[in-house]
C-alpha positions in Angstrom: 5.7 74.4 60.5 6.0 72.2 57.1 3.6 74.7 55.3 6.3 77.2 56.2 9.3 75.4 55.1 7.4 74.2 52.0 6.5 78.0 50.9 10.5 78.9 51.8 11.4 75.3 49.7 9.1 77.0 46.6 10.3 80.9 46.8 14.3 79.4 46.8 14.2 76.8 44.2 11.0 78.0 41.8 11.8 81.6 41.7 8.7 83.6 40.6 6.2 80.5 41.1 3.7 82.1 43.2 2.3 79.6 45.9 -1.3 80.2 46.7 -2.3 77.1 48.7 -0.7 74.7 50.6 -2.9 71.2 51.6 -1.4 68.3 53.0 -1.7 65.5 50.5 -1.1 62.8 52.6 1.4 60.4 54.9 2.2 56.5 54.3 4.7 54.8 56.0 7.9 56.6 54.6 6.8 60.1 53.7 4.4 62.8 54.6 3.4 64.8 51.1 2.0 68.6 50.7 0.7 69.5 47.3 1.0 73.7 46.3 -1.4 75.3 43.9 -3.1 71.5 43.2 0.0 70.7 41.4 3.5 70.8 42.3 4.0 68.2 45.1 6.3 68.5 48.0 7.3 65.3 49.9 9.1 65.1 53.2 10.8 61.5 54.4 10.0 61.0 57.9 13.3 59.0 58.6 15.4 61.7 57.0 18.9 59.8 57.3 17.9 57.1 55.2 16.3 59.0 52.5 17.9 58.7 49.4 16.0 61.4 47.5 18.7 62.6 44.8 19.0 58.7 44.0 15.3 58.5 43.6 14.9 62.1 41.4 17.7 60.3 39.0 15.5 57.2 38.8 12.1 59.4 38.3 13.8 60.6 35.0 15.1 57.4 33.9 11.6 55.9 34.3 9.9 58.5 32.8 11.4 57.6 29.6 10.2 54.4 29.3 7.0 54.1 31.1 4.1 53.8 28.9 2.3 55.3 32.2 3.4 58.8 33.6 5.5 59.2 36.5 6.4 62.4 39.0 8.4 64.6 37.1 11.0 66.0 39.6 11.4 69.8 40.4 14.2 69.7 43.1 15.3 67.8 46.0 16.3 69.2 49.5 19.1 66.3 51.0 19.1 67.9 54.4 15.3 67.4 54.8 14.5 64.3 52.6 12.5 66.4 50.5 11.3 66.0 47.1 9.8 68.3 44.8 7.8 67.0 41.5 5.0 68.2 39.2 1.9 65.9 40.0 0.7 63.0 38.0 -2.6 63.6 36.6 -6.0 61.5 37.6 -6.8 60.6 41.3 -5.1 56.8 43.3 -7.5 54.0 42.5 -8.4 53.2 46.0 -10.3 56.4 46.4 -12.9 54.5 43.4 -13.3 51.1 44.5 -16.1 50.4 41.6 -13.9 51.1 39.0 -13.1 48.0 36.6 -10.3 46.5 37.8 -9.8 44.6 34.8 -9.5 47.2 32.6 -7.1 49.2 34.6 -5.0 45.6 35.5 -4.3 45.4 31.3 -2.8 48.5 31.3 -1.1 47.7 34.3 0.6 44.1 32.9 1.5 46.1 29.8 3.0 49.0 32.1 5.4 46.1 34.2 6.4 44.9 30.6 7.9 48.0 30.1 9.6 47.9 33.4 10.8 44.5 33.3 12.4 44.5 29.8 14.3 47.7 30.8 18.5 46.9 30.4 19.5 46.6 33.9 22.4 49.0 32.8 20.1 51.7 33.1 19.6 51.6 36.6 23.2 51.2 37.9 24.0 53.2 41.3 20.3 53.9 41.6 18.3 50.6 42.9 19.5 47.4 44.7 17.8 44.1 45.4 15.3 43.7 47.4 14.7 39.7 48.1 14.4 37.5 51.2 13.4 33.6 50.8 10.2 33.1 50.6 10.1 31.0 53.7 10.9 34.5 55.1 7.9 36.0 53.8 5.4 33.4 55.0 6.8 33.9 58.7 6.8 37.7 58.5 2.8 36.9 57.3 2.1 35.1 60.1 3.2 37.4 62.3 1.1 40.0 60.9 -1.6 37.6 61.1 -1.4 37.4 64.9 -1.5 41.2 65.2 -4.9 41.6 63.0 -6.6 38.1 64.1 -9.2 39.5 66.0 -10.3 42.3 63.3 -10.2 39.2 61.0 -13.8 37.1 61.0 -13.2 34.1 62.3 -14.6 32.4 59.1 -11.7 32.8 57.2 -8.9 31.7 59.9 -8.9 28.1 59.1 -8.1 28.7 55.6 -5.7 31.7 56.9 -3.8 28.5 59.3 -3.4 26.2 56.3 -1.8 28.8 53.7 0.6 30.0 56.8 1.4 25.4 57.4 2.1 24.9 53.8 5.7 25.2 52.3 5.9 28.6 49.7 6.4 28.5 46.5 10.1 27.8 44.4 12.1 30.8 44.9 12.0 32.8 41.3 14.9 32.5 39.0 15.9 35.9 38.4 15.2 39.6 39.5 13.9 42.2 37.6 13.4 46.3 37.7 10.1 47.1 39.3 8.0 50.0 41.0 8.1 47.2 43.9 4.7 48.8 45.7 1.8 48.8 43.3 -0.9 48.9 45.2 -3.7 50.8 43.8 -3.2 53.8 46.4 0.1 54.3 43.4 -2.2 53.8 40.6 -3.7 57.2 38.9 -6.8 57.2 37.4 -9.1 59.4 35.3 -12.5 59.7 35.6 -13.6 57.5 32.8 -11.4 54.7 35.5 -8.4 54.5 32.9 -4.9 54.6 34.7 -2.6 57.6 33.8 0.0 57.4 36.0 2.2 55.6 38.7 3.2 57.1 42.1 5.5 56.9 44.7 8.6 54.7 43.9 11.0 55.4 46.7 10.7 51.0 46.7 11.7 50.7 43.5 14.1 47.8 43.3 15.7 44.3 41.6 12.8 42.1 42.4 10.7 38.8 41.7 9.0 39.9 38.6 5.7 38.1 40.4 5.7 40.7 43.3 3.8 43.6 41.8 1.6 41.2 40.1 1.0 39.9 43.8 -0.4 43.5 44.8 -3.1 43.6 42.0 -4.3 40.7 42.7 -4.3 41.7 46.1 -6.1 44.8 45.4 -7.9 44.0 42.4 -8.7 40.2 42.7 -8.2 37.0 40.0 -9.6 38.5 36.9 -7.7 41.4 37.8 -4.3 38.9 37.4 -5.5 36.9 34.3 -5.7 40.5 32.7 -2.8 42.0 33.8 -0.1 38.8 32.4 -2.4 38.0 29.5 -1.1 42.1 28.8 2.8 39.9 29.5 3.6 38.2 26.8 7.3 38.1 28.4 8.1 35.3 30.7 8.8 32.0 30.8 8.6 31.8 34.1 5.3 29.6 34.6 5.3 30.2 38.3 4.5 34.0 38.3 1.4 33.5 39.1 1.3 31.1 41.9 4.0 33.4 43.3 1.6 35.9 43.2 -1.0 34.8 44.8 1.6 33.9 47.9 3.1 37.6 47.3 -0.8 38.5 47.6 -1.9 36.8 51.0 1.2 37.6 52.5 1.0 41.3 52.0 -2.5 41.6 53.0 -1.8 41.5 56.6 0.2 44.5 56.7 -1.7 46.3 54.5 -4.7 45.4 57.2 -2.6 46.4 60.2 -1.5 49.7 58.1 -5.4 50.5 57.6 -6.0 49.8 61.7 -3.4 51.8 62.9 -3.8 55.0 60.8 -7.5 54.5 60.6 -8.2 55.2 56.8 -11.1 53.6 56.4 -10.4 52.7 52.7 -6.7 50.0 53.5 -9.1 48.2 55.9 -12.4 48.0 53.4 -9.6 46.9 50.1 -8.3 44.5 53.0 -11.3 43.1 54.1 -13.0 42.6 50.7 -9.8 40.6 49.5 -10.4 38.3 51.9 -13.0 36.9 49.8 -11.2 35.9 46.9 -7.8 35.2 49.2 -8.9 32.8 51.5 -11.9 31.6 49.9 -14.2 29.6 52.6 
């Protein structure tokens, strides 16, 4: 069915692009994507209501012109099915290599959320919105998601898992900034050679704690992944990022653990699993 409308998408709004192959290119938790000819990708929201897709094509080009990192270029949108057409950003997502040097790829990331950060919030009016709760909040939403993975959890790790879910959060951050708001290294590009080229999938894109991205390398990519990546952020004050962080880290890994379970993809419960290491240390 979605190969068909995807082909009928291409022949009305590329004239004379001539569409050999269609492969599904994947689903996450807010979109299913097809990818035509290895190149042009064709995105579908699944709650189609909500989708904000001619919002999110505006952003694409605002970002695009000042990422140091490249973005989806956008094609054409489809309101009516919460579609999105862009050309695709080179390399393959991180989390397909899990050898490649974190480090290296965390520098350029800290460098790429400088850019973000330091972006005039007038460039983004009528296009993002906040996207905050207390972090009290956050640490009941993590345990939670504990309870629901426990048992796939080894048991090693649960009383260090009980005292970070008893102790009080960090202070709430002082300010908001613009961010891709989901960097997890299934949105990180890379090239053979393991050198990030590109960023993916921003329909989360929002006013945020400067420390939450930060939170998902580390997550990802462990602690000298996070010394890289804000030793490449010469930009804060704020001495608390990384503390924030690491809370923003363990309290996304959960989900990301329960994401991996219920979709069994193998690689979510593998990236989970191994931060547990450097998350809850024993």
């Amino acid at each position: 069915m979605f190969e068909a409308t995807v082909r009928e998408l291409i022949a009305g709004r590329l004239p004379g692009y001539r569409v050999e192959q269609v492969d599904v290119l994947g689903a996450g938790l807010d979109n299913t994507a097809y990818v035509v000819n290895r190149e042009v990708v064709v995105r579908f929201a699944k709650d189609v209501e909500s989708a904000a897709v001619e919002r999110e094509a505006r952003l694409l080009e605002v970002v695009g012109g000042i990422s140091p990192l490249a973005v989806p270029k956008p094609l054409f949108t489809e309101t009516s099915l919460g579609c999105l057409a862009y050309r695709m950003v080179p390399g393959t997502p991180l989390i397909e290599f899990p050898g490649t040097d974190g480090v290296h790829v965390a520098r350029q990331l800290g460098a790429f959320l400088a850019a973000l950060h330091t972006a005039p919030g007038e460039m983004f009016e009528q296009l993002i919105t906040p996207d905050v709760a207390p972090l009290a909040e956050w640490l009941e939403e993590a345990a939670e998601g504990f309870d629901g993975v426990r048992r796939h959890v080894p048991a090693g790790f649960h009383p260090m898992i009980a005292r970070f879910l008893s102790e009080e959060p960090p202070a709430e951050p002082e300010s908001l900034v613009f961010s891709h708001n989901d960097l997890g290294i299934e949105h990180v590009m890379v090239d053979a050679s393991g050198t990030a080229t590109g960023v993916i999938d921003w329909t989360d894109a929002a006013l945020v704690d400067r420390a939450y991205d930060f939170g998902l390398l580390y997550r990802d990519l462990g602690p000298d992944a996070l010394t890289a990546a804000l030793a490449a952020y010469p930009l804060t004050d704020d001495q608390d990022v990384a503390e924030r962080a690491r809370f923003y880290a363990r309290c996304s890994l959960f989900e990301d653990l329960a994401f991996g379970l219920e979709t069994s993809r193998d690689r979510y419960l593998t990236k989970s699993l191994r931060a547990l290491d450097w998350l809850f240390p024993v």
